[in-house]
N, C-alpha and C positions, 0 to 999 in steps of 0.2 A: 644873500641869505647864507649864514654860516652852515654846517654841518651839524652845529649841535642844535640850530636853530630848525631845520630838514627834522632830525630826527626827536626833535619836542613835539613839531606839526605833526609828524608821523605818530607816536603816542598817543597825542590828543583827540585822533581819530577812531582809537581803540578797533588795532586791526586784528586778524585772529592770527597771524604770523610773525606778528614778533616774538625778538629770539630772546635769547638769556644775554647775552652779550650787548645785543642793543637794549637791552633795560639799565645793565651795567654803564654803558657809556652814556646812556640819559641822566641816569642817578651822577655820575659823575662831572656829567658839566654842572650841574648844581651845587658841588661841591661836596655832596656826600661819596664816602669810600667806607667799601667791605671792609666789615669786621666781624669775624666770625671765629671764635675762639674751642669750637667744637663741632667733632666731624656730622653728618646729617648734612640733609637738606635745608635748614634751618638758615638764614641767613641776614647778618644784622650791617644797615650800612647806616652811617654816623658825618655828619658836617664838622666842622671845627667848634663852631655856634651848639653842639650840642643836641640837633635836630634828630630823630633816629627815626627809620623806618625798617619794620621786619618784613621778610617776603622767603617763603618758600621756594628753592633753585627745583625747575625741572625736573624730573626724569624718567624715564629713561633719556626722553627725548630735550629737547633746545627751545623750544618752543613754548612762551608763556602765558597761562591761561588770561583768558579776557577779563573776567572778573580781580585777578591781582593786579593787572595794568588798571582797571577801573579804582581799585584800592592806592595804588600810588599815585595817579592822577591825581585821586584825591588828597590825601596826604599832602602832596603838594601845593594843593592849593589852600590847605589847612594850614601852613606852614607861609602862604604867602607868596612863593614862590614861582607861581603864575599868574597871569594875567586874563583878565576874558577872552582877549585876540587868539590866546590858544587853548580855548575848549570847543 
């Protein structure tokens, strides 16, 4: 089991301590990357394919509400990009 594989499982369990960072690198092995063209918490990440997903950064703290990981979860699997094995 890969790393990116660990931390999809990890998501899909919708824990209340994930961080900004591991949302980042989950969004990432998917192939979406930040794009955010303006300063806020606002935050847009984008595939090549076109896919975008919006989500709110943090703050003060690192730590990402459960209900946005429930929002990109789903997104994700709106998009196809997951499987039943990790819900």
């Amino acid at each position: 089991m890969t790393k990116a594989d660990k931390l999809r499982n990890r998501a899909a369990a919708v824990p209340a301590d994930f961080t900004w960072q591991e949302l980042i690198n989950l969004l990432n092995s998917y192939g979406f990357i930040e794009f955010s063209d303006k300063g806020g918490s606002y935050r847009c990440f984008k595939t090549a394919a076109g896919l975008k997903i919006f989500v709110h950064k943090p703050h003060p703290g690192n730590i990402v509400k459960r209900y946005l990981l429930l929002k990109v979860n789903g997104k994700l699997k709106e998009y196809g990009l997951t499987d039943a094995s990790e819900e």
